[in-house]
N, C-alpha and C positions, 0 to 999 in steps of 0.2 A: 156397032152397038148391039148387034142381035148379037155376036158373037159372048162379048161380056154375059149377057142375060143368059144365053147357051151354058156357058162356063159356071155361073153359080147356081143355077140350078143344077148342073150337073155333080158340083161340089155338094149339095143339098142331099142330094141322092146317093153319093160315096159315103157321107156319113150315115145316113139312116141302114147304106146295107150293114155298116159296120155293128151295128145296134141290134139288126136283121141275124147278124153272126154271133153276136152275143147270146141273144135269146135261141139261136136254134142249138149251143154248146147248153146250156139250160133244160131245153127240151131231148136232148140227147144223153143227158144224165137221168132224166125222168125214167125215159126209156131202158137205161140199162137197168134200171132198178126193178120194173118192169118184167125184164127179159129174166131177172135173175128168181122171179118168181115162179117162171113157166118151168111145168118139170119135161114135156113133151114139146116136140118140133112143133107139133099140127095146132100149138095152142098160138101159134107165131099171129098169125088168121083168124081175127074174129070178127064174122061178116055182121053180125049185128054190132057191134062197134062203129065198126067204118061207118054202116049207116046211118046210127045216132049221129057221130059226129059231122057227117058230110050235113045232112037235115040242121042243127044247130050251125051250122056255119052259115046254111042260106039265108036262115030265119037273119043271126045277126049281122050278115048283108047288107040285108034288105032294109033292117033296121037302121045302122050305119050309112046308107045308100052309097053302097060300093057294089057295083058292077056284080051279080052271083054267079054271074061266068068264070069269071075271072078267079075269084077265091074258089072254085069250087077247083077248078082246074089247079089251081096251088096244091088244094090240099090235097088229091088225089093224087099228084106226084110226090107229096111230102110220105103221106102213107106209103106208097110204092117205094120211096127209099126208105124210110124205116122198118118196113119187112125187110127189103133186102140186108138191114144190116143186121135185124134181129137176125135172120137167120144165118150173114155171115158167124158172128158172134155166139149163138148159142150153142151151149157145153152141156153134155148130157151130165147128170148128176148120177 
């Protein structure tokens, strides 16, 4: 019986990442558009950015009552690989 219960929850959760992978090809498009604005590397990096948005994440949290360790820690990995890719990617003009 747990094993069943194990298994569709786990089914539960293969879908939502798939949903998860949708929106982050959404959020990755955002981004090139983004990147294609920047005309310099060192604009890759904007520390008051990060920090608005890491701040508005706690608030809607906390709001939501979801864990703000948790989303805090996402998104600062999320950031960390979108620098990294901005800066794979970006093309001096």
């Amino acid at each position: 019986m747990k094993n069943l219960k194990l298994k569709i929850i786990r089914q539960k959760i293969d879908k939502l990442d798939d949903k998860l992978l949708n929106l982050i090809k959404i959020r990755t498009n955002l981004v090139t558009g983004i990147l294609k604005q920047k005309k310099f590397k060192n604009q890759i990096i904007d520390k008051s950015r990060i920090k608005e948005v890491l701040t508005l994440i706690k608030k809607k949290s906390v709001t939501r009552k979801i864990d703000p360790k948790i989303t805090k820690k996402i998104w600062k990995n999320m950031i960390r690989a979108y620098i990294d890719f901005e800066k794979r990617n970006f093309k001096k003009k």
